[in-house]
C-alpha positions as CSV (number, residue, x, y, z in Angstrom):
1,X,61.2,63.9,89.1
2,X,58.9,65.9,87.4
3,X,55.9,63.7,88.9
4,X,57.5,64.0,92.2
5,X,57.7,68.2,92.2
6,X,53.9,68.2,91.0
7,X,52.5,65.5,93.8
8,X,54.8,67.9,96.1
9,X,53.4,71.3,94.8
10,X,49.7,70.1,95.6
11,X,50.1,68.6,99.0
12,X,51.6,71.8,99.9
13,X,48.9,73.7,98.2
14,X,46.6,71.5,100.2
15,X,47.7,71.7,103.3
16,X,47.6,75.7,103.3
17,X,44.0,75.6,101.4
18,X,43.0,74.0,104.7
19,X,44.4,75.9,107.5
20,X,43.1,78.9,105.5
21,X,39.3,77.4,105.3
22,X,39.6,76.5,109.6
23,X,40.8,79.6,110.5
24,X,39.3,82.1,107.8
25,X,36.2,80.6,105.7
26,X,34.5,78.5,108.2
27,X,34.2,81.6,110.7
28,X,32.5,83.3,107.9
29,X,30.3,79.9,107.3
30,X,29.3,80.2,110.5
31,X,28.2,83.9,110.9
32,X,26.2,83.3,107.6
33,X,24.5,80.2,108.4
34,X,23.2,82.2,111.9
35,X,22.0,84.8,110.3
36,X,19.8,82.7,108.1
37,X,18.5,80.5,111.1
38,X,14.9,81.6,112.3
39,X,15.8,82.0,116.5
40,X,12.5,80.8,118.6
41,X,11.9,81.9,122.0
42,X,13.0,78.2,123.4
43,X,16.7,78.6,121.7
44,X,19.5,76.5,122.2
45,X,22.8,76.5,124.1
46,X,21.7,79.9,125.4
47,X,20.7,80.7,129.1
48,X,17.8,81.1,130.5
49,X,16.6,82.5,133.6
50,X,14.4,79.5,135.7
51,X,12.2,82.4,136.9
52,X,11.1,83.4,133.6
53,X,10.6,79.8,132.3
54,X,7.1,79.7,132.2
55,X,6.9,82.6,129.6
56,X,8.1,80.2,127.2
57,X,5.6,76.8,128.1
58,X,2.7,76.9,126.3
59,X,-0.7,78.3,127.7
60,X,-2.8,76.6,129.7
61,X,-6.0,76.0,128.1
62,X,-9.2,74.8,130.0
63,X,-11.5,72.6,128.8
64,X,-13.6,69.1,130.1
65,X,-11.7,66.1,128.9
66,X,-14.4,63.7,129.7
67,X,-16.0,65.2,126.4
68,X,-13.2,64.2,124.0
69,X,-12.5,60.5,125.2
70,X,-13.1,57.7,122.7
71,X,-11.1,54.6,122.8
72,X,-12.2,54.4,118.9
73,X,-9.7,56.9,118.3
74,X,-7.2,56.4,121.1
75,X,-6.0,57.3,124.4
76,X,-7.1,61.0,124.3
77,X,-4.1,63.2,125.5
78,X,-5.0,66.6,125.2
79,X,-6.1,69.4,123.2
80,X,-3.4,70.9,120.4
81,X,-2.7,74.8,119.9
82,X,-5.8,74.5,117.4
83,X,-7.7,73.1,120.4
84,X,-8.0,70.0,118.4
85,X,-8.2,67.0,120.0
86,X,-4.8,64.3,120.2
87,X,-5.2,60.7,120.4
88,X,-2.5,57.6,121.0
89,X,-3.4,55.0,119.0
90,X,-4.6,52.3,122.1
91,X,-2.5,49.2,120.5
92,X,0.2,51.9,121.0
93,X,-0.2,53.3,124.4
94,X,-0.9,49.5,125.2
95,X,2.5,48.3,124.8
96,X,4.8,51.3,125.4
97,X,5.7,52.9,128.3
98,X,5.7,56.8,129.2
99,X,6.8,59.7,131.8
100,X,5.2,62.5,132.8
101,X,7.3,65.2,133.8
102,X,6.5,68.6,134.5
103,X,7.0,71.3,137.1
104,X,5.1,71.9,140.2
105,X,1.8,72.6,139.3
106,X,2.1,72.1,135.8
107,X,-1.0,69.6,136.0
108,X,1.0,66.0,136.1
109,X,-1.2,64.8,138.6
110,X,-4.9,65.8,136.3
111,X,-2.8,64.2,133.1
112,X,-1.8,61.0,135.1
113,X,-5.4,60.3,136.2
114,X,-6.7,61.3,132.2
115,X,-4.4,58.4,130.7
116,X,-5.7,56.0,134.0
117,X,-9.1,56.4,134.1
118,X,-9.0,55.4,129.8
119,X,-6.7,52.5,130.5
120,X,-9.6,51.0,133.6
121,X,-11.9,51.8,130.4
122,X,-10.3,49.7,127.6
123,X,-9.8,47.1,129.9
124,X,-6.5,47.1,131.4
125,X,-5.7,46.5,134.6
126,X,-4.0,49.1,136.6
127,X,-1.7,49.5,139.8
128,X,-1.1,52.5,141.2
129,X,1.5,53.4,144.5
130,X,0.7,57.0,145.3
131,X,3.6,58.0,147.8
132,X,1.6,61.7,148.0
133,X,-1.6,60.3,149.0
134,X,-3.8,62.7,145.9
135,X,-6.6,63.8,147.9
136,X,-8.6,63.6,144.2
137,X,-6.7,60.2,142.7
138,X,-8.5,57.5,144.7
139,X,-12.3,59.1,143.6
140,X,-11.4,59.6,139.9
141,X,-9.9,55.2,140.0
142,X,-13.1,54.2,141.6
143,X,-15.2,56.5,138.6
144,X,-13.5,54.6,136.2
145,X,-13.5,51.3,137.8
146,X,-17.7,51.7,138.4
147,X,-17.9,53.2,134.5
148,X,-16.1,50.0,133.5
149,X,-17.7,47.5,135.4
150,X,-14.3,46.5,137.2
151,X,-13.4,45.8,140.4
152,X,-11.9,48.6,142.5
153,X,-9.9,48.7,145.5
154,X,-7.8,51.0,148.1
155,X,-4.7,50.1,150.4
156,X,-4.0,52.9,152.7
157,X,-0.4,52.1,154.1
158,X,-0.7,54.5,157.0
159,X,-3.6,52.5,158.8
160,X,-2.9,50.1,160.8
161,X,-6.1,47.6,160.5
162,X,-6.2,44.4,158.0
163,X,-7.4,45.6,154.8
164,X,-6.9,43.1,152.5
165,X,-7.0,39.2,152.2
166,X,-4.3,37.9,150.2
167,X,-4.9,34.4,149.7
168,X,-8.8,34.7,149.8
169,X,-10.6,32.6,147.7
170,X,-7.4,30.7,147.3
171,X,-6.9,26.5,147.0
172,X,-4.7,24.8,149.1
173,X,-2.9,23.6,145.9
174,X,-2.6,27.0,144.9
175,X,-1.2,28.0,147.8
176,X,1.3,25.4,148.3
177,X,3.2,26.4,145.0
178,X,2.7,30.3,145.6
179,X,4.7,29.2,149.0
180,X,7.2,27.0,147.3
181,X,7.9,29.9,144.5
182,X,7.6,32.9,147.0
183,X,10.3,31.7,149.6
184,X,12.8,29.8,146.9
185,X,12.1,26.1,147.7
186,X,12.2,24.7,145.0
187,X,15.2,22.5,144.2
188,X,17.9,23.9,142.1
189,X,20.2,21.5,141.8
190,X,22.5,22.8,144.8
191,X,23.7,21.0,148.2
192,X,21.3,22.6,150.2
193,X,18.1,21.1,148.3
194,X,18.6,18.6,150.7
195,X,17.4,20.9,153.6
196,X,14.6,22.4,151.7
197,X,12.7,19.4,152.1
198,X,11.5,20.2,155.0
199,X,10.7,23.4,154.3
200,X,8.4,21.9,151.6
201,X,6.9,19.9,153.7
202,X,5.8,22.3,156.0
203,X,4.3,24.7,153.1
204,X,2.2,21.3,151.7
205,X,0.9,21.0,155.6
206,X,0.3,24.9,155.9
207,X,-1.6,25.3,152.7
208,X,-3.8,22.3,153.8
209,X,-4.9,23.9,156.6
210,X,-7.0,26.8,154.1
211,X,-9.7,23.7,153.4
212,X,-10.7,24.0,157.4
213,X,-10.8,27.5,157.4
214,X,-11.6,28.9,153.6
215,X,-11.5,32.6,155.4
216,X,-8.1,32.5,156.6
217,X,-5.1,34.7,156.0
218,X,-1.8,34.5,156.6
219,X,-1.8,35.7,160.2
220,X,-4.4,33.4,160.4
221,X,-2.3,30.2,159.2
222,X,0.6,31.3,160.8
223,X,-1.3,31.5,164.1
224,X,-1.6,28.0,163.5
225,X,-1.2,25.0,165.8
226,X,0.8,23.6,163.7
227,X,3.0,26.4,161.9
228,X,3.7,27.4,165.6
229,X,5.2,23.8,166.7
230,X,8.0,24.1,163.7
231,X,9.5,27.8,165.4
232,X,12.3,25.6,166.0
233,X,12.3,22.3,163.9
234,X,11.9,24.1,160.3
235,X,13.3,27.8,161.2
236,X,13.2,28.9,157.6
237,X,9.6,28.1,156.4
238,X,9.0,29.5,159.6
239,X,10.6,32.9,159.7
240,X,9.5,33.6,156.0
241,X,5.6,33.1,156.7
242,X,6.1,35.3,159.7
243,X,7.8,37.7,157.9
244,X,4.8,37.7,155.4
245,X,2.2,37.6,158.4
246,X,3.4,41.1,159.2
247,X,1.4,42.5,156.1
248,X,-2.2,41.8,157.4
């Protein structure tokens, strides 16, 4: 009984020991552990007014980043508040991936091209798909690309003439399989392998015809004598080489 009153006695205890830390102490806790928390100008949970953002970013600085780049340190990203130069490690930047995100203005476009033009350098090979046409992109690519010894070339999607071959210097054996693997025929194991025979067929034929004419595109094959007697025989290998023709 005894045992009973005393297990009693401190659950109860307990029980008002908490409510009175919730709703009493850790008010208190709080208010204390504010007032010994440095605040910084880029606070937390507070508002801000988007007008008044840029007071807060860090300065601008201007300097010429051609000056710090050396792949023996890294991929050179840009000068700290000591102005001291910051490097990626290159095995790093090599296999990760990254976002630039700023405002309008804020320079994405000038640290975009920094981090290209050092990839073309140490070798990699680069893609870019500039929806906003940068008036200044295309002529810092082709700096790298001649500083590197690589290759360089420009697509412009808004004119209309052939720019680009894409089977040039291809084989015919070459050709057959990117064919086969482009437009699905190889067999799967399905019902309609059967009908993909023919389709085969056709891209064995089509590639073939690259050994009489080693120039040739696409338009070029699909021009053909031959791919234009199978419009209506093999309608699939057909439509997707037209389809494809389109591009030149």
């Amino acid at each position: 009984m005894i045992l009973w009153t005393i297990l009693i006695s401190f659950t109860v205890v307990g029980v008002i020991f908490h409510y009175v830390a919730r709703r009493v102490l850790s008010p208190e806790i709080d208010k204390l552990k504010r007032k010994m928390v440095k605040k910084t100008s880029l606070e937390r949970n507070t508002r801000t007014d988007v007008r008044e953002i840029k007071a807060l970013l860090p300065t601008t600085e201007k300097y010429y980043p051609e000056q710090f780049i050396d792949l023996t340190k890294g991929v050179f990203i840009g000068l700290n508040e000591k102005r001291e130069p910051q490097y990626i490690p290159l095995s790093d930047w090599q296999k990760q991936h990254a976002d630039v995100i700023g405002t309008t203005g804020a320079g994405k476009g000038v640290a975009t091209g920094l981090l290209i033009y050092q990839s073309i350098l140490a070798g990699e090979g680069v893609f870019e798909m500039d929806p906003k046409n940068d008036e200044w992109a295309p002529h810092l690519i082709r700096k790298a690309c001649e500083d590197a010894g690589k290759p360089f070339y420009l697509i412009d999607l808004n004119r209309p003439e052939y720019q680009l071959n894409l089977i040039d210097g291809i084989t015919a054996e070459h050709l057959e399989e990117l064919f086969i693997a482009g437009f699905s025929l190889a067999e799967k194991g399905e019902a309609a392998d059967f009908y993909r025979i023919d389709d085969r067929r056709a891209a064995r034929a089509t590639a073939q015809l690259i050994n009489e004419n080693p120039t040739a595109t696409i338009r070029d094959l699909f021009n053909s004598d031959f791919v234009q007697s199978i419009a209506e025989t093999i309608k699939g290998f057909f439509g997707k080489i037209e389809e494809l023709a389109l591009l030149n």
